[in-house]
N, C-alpha and C positions, 0 to 999 in steps of 0.2 A: 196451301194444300197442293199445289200444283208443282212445286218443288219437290212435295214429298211423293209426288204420284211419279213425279218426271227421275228422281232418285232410285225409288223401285225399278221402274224398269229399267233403266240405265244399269243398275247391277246384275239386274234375269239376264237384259240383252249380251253383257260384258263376258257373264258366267258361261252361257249357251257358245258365246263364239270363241272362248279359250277351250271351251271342251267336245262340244259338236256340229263340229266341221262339214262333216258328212251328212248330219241329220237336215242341215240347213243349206242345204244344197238346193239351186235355184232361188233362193232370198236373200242370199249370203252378205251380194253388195250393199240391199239397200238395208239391212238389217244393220249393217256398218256403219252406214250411212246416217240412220233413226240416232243408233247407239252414242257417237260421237259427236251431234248435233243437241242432241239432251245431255251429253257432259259438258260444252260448252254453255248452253244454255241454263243448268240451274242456279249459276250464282245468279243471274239476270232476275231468275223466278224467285229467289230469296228473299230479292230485295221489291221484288215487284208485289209478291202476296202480303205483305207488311202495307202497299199502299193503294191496295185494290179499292177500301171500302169508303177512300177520297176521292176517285178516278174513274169514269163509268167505260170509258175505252178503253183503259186499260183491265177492268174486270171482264170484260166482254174478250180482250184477247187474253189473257190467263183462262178462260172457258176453254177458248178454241183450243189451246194447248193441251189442257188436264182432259178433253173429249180425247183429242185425238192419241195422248198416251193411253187410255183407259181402250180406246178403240186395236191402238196397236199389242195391249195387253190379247184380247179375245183375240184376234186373229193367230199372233204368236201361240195362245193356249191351245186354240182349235187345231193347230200344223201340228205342234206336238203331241195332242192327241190321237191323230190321227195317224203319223209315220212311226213314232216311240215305242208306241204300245204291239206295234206289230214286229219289232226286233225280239220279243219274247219267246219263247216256248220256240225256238229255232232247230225242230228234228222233226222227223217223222215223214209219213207220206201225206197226212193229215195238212201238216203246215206247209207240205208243196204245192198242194193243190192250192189252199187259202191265198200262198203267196202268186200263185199264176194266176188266181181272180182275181185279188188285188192290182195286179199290176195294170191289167187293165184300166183301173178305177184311179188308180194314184195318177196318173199322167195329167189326166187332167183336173184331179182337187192341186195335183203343184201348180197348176196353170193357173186357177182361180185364186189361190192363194197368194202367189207373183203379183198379181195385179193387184189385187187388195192391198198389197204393202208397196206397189208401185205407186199407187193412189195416196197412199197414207205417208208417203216421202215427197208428194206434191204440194198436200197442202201441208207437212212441217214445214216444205221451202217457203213457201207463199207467207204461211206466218212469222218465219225468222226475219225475214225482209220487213216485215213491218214493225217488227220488235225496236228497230233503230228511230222510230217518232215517239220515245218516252224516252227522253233526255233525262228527266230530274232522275227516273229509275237507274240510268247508267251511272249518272253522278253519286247515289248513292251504294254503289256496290263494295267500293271500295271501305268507304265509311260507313257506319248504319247512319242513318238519317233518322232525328229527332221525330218522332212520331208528332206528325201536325194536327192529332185531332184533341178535342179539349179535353184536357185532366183534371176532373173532377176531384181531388183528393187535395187540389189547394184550398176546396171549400169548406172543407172541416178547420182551415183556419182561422176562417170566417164567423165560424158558428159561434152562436150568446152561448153561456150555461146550458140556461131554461131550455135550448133546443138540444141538448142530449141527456138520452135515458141509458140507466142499468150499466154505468161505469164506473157507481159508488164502490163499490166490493174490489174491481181490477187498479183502480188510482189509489184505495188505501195502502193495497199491498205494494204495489211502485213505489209511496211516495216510503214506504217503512224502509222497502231497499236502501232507497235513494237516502237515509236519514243516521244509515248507518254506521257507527261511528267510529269501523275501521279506516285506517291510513290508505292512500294509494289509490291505483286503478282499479273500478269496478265498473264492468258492461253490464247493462241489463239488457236482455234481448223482447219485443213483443214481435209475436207469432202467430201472424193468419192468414186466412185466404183474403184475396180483394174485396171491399167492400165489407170488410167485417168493423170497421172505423176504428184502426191502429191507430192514423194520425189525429182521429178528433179526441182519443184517449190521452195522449201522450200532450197533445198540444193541454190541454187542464189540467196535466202535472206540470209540465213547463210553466206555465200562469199559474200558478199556486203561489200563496201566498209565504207558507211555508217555504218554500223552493228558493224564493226571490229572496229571503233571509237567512239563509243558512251559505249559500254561494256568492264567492264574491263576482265570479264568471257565471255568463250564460249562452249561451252559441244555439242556434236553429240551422243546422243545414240541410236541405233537400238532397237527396245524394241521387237516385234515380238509376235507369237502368243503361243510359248513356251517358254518363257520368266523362267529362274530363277531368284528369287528376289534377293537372297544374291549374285549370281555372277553379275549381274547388279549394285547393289549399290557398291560393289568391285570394278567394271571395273570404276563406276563416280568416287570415288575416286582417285582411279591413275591418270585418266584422267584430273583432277582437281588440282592435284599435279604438275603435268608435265605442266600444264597452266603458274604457277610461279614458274618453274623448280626446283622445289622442288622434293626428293624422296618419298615417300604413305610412313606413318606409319609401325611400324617396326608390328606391332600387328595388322596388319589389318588384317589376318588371321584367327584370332582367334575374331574378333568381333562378336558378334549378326547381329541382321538385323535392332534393335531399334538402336543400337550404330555405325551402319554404317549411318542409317539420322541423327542423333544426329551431328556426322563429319559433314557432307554434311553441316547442317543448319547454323554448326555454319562455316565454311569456308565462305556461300557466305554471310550471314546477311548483312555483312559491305561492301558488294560489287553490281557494276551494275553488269546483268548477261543476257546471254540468251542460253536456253537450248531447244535443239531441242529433242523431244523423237518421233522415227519413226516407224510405223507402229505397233499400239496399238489398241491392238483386244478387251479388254475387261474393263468395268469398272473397273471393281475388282486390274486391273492393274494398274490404275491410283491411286485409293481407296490406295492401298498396298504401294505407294512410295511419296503422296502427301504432307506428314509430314516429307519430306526429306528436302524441300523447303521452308525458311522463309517467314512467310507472311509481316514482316515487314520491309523487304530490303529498299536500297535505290531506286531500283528499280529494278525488277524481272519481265522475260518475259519466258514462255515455249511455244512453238510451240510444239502441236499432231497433228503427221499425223493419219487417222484412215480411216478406211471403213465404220465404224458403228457411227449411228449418235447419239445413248445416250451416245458412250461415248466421244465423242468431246462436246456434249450438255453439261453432267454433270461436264465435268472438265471445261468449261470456265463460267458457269453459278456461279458455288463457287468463283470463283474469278472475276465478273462482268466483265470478258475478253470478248470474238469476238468469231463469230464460221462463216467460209467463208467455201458455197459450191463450192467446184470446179466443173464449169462444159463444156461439149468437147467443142472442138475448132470450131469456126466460121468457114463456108465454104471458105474463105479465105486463114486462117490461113490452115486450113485439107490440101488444094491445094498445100499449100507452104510447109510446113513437108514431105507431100506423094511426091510431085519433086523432094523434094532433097533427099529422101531414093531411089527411083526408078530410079534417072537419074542423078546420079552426079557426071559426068563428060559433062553432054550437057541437054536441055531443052526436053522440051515431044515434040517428033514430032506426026506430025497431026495425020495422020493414028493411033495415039495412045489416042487422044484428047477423044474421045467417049466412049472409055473401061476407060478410066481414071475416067471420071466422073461416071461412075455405080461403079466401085470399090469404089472411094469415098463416094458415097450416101451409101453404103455398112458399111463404116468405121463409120459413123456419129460422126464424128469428138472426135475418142477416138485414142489418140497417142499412145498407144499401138499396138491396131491394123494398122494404118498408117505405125507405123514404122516397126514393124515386115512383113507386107504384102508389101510394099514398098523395104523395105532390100530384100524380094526374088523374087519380080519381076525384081530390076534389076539385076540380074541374069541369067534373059533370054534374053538379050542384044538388048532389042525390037523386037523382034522376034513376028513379025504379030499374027501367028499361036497360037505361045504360051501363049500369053496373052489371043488371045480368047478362048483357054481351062482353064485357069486358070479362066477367066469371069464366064461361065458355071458350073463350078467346085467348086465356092469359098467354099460353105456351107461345101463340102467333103474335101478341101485344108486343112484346118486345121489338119489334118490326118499327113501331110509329115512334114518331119525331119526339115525342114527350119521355120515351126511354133509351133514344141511344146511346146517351150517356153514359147510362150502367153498362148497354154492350161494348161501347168503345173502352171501359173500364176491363171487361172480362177482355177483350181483344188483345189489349195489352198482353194478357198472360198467354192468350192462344198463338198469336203469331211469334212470342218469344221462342218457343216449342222449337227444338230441332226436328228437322223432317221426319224419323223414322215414330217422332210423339206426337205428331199432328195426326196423324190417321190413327194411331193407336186412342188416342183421345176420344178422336170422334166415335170410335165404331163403340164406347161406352154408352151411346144412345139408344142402340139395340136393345139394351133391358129395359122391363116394363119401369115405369114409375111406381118409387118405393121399394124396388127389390135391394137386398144388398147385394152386394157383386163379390162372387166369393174368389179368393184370390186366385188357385189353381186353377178352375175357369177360363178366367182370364186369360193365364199365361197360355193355357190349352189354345184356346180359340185365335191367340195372338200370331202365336205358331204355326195354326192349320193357316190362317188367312195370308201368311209370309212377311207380315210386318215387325221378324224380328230378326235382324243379321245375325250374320254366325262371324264369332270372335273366336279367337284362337284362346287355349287353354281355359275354355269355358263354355259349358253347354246352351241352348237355347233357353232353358226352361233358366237358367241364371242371368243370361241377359235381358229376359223379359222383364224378370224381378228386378232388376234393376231397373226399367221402366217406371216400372209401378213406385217403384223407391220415389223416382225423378217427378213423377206427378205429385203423389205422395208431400215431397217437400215443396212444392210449387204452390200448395195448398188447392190443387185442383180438384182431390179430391179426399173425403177424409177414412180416418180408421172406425170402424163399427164396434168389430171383435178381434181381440188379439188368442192366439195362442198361449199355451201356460209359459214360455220364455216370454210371455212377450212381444213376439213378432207376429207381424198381422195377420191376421187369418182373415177379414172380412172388408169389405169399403163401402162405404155410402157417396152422393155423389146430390149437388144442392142442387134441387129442381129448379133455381137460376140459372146455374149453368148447364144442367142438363137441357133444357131448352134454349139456352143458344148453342150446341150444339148441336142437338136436333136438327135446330136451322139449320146451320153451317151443311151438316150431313147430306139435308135434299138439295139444298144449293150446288153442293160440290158431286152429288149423285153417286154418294157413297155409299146410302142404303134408303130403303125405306121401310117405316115401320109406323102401323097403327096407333093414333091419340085418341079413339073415340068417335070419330070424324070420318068421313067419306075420303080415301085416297088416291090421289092424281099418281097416277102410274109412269113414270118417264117413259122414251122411247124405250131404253136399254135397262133393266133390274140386276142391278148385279149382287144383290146381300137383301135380305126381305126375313121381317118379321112379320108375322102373320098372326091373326084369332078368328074368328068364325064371321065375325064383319068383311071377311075378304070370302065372299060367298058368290062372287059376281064374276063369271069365266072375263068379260074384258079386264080384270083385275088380276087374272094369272095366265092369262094370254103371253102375254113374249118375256119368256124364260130362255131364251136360249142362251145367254152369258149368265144367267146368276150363277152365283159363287157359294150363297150362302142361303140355307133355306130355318128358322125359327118356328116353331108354332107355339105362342106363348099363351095359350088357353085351348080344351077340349072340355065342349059347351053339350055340344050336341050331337046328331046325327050330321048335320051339316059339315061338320068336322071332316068328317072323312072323305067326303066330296070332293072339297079342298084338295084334299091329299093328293087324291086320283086325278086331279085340275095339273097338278104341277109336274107331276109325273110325264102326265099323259103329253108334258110341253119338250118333253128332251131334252132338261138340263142339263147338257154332259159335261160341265165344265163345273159342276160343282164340288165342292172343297169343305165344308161343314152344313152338316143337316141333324139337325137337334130337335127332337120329339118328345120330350120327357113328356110322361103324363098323356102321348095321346091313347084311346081306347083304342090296339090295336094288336092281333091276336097272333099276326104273319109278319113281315117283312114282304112287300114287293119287289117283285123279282130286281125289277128296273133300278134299283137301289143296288145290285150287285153288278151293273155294267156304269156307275161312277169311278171312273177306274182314275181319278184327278182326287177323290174323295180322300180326304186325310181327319176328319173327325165324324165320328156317327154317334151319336148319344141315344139311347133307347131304353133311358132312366125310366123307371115306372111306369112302363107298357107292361101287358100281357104275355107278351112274347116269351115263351117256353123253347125255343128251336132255334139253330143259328145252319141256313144249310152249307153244305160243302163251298157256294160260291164264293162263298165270304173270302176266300183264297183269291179270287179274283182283284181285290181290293187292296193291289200289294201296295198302295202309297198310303197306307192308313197309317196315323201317329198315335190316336185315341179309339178308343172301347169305351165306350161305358155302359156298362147292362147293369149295373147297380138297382136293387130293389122292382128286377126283372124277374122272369120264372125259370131262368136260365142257368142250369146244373154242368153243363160238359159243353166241351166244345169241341166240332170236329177236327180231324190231325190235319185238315188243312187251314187251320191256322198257323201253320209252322211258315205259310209262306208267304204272311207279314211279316218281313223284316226288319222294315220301319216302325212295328208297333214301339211304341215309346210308354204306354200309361194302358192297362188292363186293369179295369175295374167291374167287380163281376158280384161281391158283398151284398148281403143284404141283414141289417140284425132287428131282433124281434125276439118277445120272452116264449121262450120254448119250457125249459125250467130253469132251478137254481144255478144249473153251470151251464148249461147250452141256450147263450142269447145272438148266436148270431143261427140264424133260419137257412141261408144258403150261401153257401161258397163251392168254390169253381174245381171242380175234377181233372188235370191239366193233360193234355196230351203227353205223350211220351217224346222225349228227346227235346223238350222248350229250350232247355241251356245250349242245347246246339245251331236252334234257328233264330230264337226270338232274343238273339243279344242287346240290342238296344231296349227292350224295356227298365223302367226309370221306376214303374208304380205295378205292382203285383199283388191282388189282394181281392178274394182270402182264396190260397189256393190250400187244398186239400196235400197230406202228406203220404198218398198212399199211393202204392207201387200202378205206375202204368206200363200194359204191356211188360213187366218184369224189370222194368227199369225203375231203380230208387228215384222218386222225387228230391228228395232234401238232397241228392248228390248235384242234380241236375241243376239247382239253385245255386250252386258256387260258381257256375259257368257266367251267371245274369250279374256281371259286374259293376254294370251301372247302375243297379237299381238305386233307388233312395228310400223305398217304402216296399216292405215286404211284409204279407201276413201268410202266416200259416193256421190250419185247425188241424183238429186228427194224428196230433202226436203220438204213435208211440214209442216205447221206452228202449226199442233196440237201433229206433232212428234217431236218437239222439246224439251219439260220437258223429256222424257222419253230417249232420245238420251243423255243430260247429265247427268240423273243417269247413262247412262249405261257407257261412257265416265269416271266419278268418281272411274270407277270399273277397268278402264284400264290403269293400273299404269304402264306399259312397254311400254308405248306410246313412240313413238318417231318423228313420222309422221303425221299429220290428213288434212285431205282436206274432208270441207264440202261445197254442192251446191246445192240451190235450184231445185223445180223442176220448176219454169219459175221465171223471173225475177220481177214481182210483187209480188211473191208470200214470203211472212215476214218469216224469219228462228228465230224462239223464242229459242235464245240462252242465253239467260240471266237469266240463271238457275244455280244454287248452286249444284255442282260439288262432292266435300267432304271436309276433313277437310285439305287433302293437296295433292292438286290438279297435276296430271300428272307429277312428277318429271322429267323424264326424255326427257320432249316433247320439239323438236327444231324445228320443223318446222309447220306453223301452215297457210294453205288456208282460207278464206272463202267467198264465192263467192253466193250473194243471199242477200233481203233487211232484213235490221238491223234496229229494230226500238230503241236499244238501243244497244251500243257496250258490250260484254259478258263479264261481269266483272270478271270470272276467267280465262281470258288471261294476266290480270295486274298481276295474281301472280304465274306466269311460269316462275322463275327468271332459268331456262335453256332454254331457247326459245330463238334461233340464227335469226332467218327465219320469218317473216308474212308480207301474202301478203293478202288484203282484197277487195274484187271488188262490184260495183254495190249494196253498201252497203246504200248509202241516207241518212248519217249520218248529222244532224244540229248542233249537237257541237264538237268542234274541239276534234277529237279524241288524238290528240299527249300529251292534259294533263293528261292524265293517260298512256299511251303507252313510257311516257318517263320515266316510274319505273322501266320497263325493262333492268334488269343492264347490259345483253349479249347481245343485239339484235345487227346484223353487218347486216342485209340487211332488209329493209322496201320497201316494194311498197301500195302507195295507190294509187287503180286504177279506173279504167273505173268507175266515179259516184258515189266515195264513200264516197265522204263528197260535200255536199252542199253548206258550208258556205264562206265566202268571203275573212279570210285570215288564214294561217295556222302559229304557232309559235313556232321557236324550243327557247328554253329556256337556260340560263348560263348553266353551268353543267351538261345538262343532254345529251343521249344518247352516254355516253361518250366510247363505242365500234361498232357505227356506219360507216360502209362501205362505203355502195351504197343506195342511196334514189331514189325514183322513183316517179314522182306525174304524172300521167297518166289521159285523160279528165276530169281532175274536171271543170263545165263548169259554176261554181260560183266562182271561184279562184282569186281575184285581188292582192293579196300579200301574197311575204310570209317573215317572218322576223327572223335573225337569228342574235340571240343573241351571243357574245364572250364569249368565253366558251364551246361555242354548237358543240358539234359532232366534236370532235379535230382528231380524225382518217376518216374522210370521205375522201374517195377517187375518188367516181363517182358521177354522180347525175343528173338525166335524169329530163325534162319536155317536158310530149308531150299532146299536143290540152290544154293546160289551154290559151282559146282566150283571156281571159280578163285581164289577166296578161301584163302590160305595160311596167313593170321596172323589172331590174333583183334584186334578192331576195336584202331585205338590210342585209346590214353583209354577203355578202357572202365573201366580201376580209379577212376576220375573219379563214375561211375554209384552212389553211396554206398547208393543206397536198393533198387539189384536187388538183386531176391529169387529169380530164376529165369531162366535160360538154357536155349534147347533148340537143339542144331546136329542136323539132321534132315540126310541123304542129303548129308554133306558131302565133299569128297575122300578118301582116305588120308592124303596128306601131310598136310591140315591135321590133321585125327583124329589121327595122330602126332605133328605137335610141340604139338598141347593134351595131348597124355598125358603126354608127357616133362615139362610146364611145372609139370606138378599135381604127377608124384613127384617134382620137384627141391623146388618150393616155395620161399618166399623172398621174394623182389622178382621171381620169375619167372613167378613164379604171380598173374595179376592178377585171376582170380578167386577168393579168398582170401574176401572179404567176402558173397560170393553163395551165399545156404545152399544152393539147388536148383541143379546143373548138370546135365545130360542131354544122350546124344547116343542117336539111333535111327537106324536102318536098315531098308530095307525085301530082306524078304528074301522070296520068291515070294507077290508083291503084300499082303503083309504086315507092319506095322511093327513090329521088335524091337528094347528096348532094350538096347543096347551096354551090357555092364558097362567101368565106367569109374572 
């Protein structure tokens, strides 16, 4: 972490003195001096925070370091707060006077300023000098050095049977792989996060009795995350030697690394084989040894165990192999593992029944944590007392001798982390336990905080995701909820490793954030989540450097105390302040002189009013007034130019066609000021101050998400020019402004239309469907409602070669039967036909939508028969007939109890029908 702190600045400090020269006038040398010194210095720290938690002198100097960049961080911020901000608004007689008071006043904050970075180049020097008594840390700079602390993951090769649970279901399917009885190379990849027992899975297919009969080769290699190639291809050799007790080549010494695959290939060609290669960190790994292995055996198996999922992906995808996520053990199985570690020599008696299951809910069923928290509870020979402190205590246990194991096990994966993911990591401990962390979130708050470089030909908010990707496959953290492509939308994150991070966080005095517990306030707060337990003025007493202020619960009256606590501390140097949900009716003033501020969130407040200052706020990247009271905003928003994401929505049933309750009035001229916004939504389509809005929307190039309401039918031509101009599109919902009212979409775009748009609303009457939605060949998503459509729209909608979810909804085709065709919508999901109240059939040709997996109908009354060809749909897995006739409800019941060829859904595990019965919906036993 001190690499990654010491890299941060190193880049501010690099950026500030290629560009201002002048601002930095009086600090200039030793600012040069910090800068240059920390470039030299972080390979040192690379290789030193990899060995901090062997080394107590040296943890104590990586402190001194990561203080005194964190330190030279606030002083740098406070100088530029304080000289930058007054280059602004440079006219007037107003700003001459300010600037001849000022000057006064600057002479000597430069003076004080000077010294404080005089000070802060003393002890860098003081510390670099000592940096030369950690020898073994220089030795390894060049090389990574073998991590010397003990790997727990040779002990699953250790393990009887009887000591592993809930691997029956994952071994049968490997061993099927593994059995099968095409020719040639086949990888199987197994995929999890650490501590999920890849190796004690794999090693019981490897010992299978089966396994041992069917191959005439069998190889175990450990491949690890500092792997040397030549001593690995060396070690297969022998090992492959001594298979048919043969001695290794007298010259195997002296081979290359092409001449040791070269051995390898031609050994197994003529042989069955299976080769386990375990715990394979990187492709490059696989890349470097793949050509060791004939592709054309009589038949070849390699089992990867891995953490990371490209590179299980890429090695079994080359050889049309398997790739099996492992993942935790069912509450069953958790139960059964964690008895037998914690009690085995007798059952869990009662009195212990209760702290059993919170510690399990705890574990969420990852056998690492089970078995190592199980191993030292029973320890405590059921001792009442002790288990309930251990309950209490879990998040800090992790601390004592009896688990660092499992920490030196996560360590592994957190010091692998390149710097700009080591802080990115940590600062995931800011969310309460159990929340899911939603992805855009993320990237927002990633952003505000500066822990995400700027890459050429590529935005922020895509380098962050890529982040996320990189944890992501590291299995650091997992997917909750995906989006209908597919792509994530949500993460969860295993209260394992969220409390060793946690740890890691106070340690490295990256944030602090409430467990329930009383909290020890460092000298310096820089990032702080808060809830009504932080009620204690010593506890928001020195605010003057935080960055980041949280309030993750509004309790009570005491709530607001808080508020006025931290305020009244003079954060000026903060940078995101997130209130969702508090009761709070105003905005304080002091809130509009964070002029460092780059994220304000004021989700679900009361807040009605945004005033003029908010102009003041020109470093803002995020808004979010979502599910606020907030209808208009003043025209001095125009001078956030930085804004990046305006989110201002709120939806709620108002009636059948108006469910969103409030969207945003926009100022006049936004296309001209507010270019960098990326997220726009929902803004109103109606004339401000005389100027067209939908014109003004062609100017917002970059957007990626844009909603509109309040269509009407003479802004429709000029909405698709401006639409044709917003080629970063990725989102669009458009809505009339009442439901009679014709949205004239069916206007020509440009020559190539929205590339990158996947998800597409449109909600309002169509008197022709918008002929360039047919050629959005990346379009995943459209839903279309209240549309009044008379010919069947699915013959042109089924061009669409991506589409995996369709809804046509509430009245959006008229006509009497709808028909999905041979081959077409051949990456279709989920279909949805929603009151079409002309609907008497629908028919579905074989061939049609071969991956369909759902497929809802609700209120089509006219509808008698179930669709024809649905028995064609081999891969549904779920039917819902929602508010359908009687008649038809009747002859699907008759069709189920006759069964047969009459029953065409036979093949469909889930069917359901529901009724809504006093504005409620029940399901039909059926």
């Amino acid at each position: 972490m001190a690499e990654s702190a010491a890299s941060f600045l190193f880049n501010k400090l690099d950026i500030l003195l290629r560009q201002e020269q002048e601002l930095l006038r009086g600090i200039g040398k030793n600012a040069v001096y910090i800068r240059d010194e920390l470039g030299q210095m972080r390979a040192f720290l690379r290789a030193a925070d990899a060995k901090e938690e062997t080394d107590e002198q040296l943890k104590e100097w990586i402190k001194q370091v990561r203080e005194i960049t964190h330190d030279t961080e606030d002083v740098l911020e406070m100088y530029m707060l304080r000289f930058a901000y007054q280059r602004r608004d440079t006219s007037g007689l107003n700003w001459y006077i300010k600037k001849m008071y000022a000057s006064l006043k600057n002479w000597r904050a430069r003076h004080r300023i000077a010294s404080e970075f005089q000070e802060i180049r003393l002890r860098l020097e003081n510390v670099s000098k000592s940096r030369e008594r950690f020898k073994d840390v220089h030795d390894g700079m060049n090389e990574r050095s073998i991590n010397t602390t003990y790997d727990t993951r040779g002990d699953a090769l250790l393990l009887e049977e009887s000591e592993v649970v809930g691997i029956e279901k994952p071994k049968k399917q490997i061993l099927d792989w593994l059995m099968e009885s095409d020719d040639g190379l086949k990888v199987i990849s197994v995929v999890g996060m650490g501590g999920l027992g890849k190796t004690t899975l794999v090693k019981k297919i490897y010992d299978d009795s089966s396994v041992k009969a069917n191959f005439n080769a069998h190889l175990w290699i450990t491949v690890s995350e500092n792997f040397n190639l030549e001593h690995l291809l060396r070690n297969m050799i022998k090992l492959l030697a001594n298979e048919i007790k043969l001695l290794p080549p007298q010259s195997l010494q002296e081979m290359t690394g092409d001449e040791m695959k070269e051995y390898i290939s031609n050994f197994l060609k003529d042989k069955t084989y299976v080769i386990v290669l375990d715990d394979v960190w990187k492709v490059d790994a696989w890349k470097s040894i793949r050509y060791a292995f004939p592709r054309m055996s009589a038949r070849g198996r390699i089992i990867i165990t891995t953490r990371f999922h490209d590179v299980g992906n890429v090695a079994c995808c080359e050889t049309n192999g398997h790739l099996y996520h492992l993942n935790p053990l069912t509450a069953e199985k958790s139960e059964e593992l964690f008895y037998r570690k914690a009690f085995p020599r007798s059952s869990c008696p009662p009195y212990l029944n209760e702290i059993s299951k919170c510690i399990l809910k705890r574990c969420e069923g990852l056998p690492l944590a089970l078995v190592v928290i199980g191993g030292l509870l029973a320890t405590k020979n059921n001792n009442l007392e002790d288990w309930k402190m251990f309950e209490r205590n879990i998040g800090l246990e992790s601390q004592e001798d009896s688990l660092k194991g499992m920490n030196k096990l996560l360590s592994l994966s957190y010091y692998d982390l390149p710097y700009y993911l080591k802080a990115c990591f940590l600062y995931l401990s800011i969310f309460p336990e159990d929340e899911l962390l939603l992805k855009w979130k993320i990237i927002r708050l990633w952003i505000a905080e500066g822990f995400v470089e700027v890459k050429d030909g590529k935005t922020q908010e895509e380098v962050a995701e890529s982040y996320l990707n990189e944890l992501l496959n590291r299995s650091l953290i997992q997917v909750a909820y995906t989006y209908r492509d597919g792509r994530p939308s949500k993460f969860r994150i295993h209260d394992i490793l969220r409390n060793y991070i946690i740890s890691k966080s106070i340690e490295h005095n990256l944030l602090i954030a409430p467990c329930g517990e009383e909290v020890n306030c460092p000298d310096k707060i820089r990032r702080m989540a808060v809830n009504t337990t932080f009620n204690d003025t010593k506890e928001c007493c020195n605010v003057q450097y935080l960055r980041s202020l949280f309030w993750l619960e509004f309790v009570d009256s005491r709530s607001g105390l808080v508020f006025q606590k931290v305020f009244g501390g003079r954060c000026r140097l903060l940078k995101v302040l997130d209130v969702r949900g508090a009761p709070i009716d105003s905005i304080p003033s002091e809130v509009f002189k964070l002029y460092n501020l780059k994220y304000l969130c004021l989700r679900r407040t009361n807040i009605k009013f945004i005033p003029k200052s908010i102009g003041n706020l020109r470093n803002l990247e995020t808004l979010d007034l979502k599910k606020s009271e907030v209808t208009e905003l003043p025209i001095d928003i125009l001078k956030l130019h930085k804004l990046r994401h305006l989110l201002v929505y709120s939806y709620g049933y108002v009636d059948e066609f108006h469910s969103t309750t409030r969207t945003l009035k926009a100022p006049y001229e936004i296309g001209r000021y507010l270019t960098s916004l990326q997220k726009l939504c929902d803004i109103n389509a109606d004339e401000a101050d005389g100027i067209k809005i939908v014109r003004e929307i062609g100017k917002l190039t970059q957007l990626r998400r844009l909603g509109i309401t309040k269509l009407r039918r003479e802004d429709g031509m000029d909405l698709c020019l401006s639409l044709g101009k917003l080629i970063n599109l990725r989102s669009l919902s458009i809505q009339s402004i009442d439901e009679d009212e014709v949205m004239d979409l069916d206007n020509s775009l440009s020559s190539s239309p929205l590339p990158f748009l996947r998800k597409v609303l449109l909600k309002g009457r169509l008197e022709k469907f918008p002929q360039w939605v047919y050629s959005l060949d990346g379009l995943t998503e459209l839903h279309f409602e209240c549309s009044r459509l008379r010919e069947d729209p699915l013959q042109n909608l089924e061009v669409l070669p991506n589409l995996v979810f369709l809804r046509i909804g509430r009245l959006s085709y008229e006509g009497e039967e709808l028909i999905f065709k041979d081959r077409k919508f051949q990456k279709l999901e989920k279909l949805i036909l929603q009151i079409l109240r002309g609907l008497r059939r629908v028919r579905v040709e074989k061939g049609s939508m071969p991956h369909l997996v759902e497929m809802t109908f609700e209120e089509c009354k006219l509808m008698e028969e179930l669709p024809e060809g649905i028995e064609h749909l081999r891969n549904l897995q779920y039917v819902d007939f929602s508010e359908m006739s009687e008649k038809f409800i009747g002859k699907l019941t008759r069709q189920k109890y006759k069964g047969g060829l009459d029953w065409k859904l036979a093949h469909v595990s889930e069917v359901e029908v529901w009724n809504r019965v006093n504005y409620e919906w029940k399901l039909q036993q059926f």
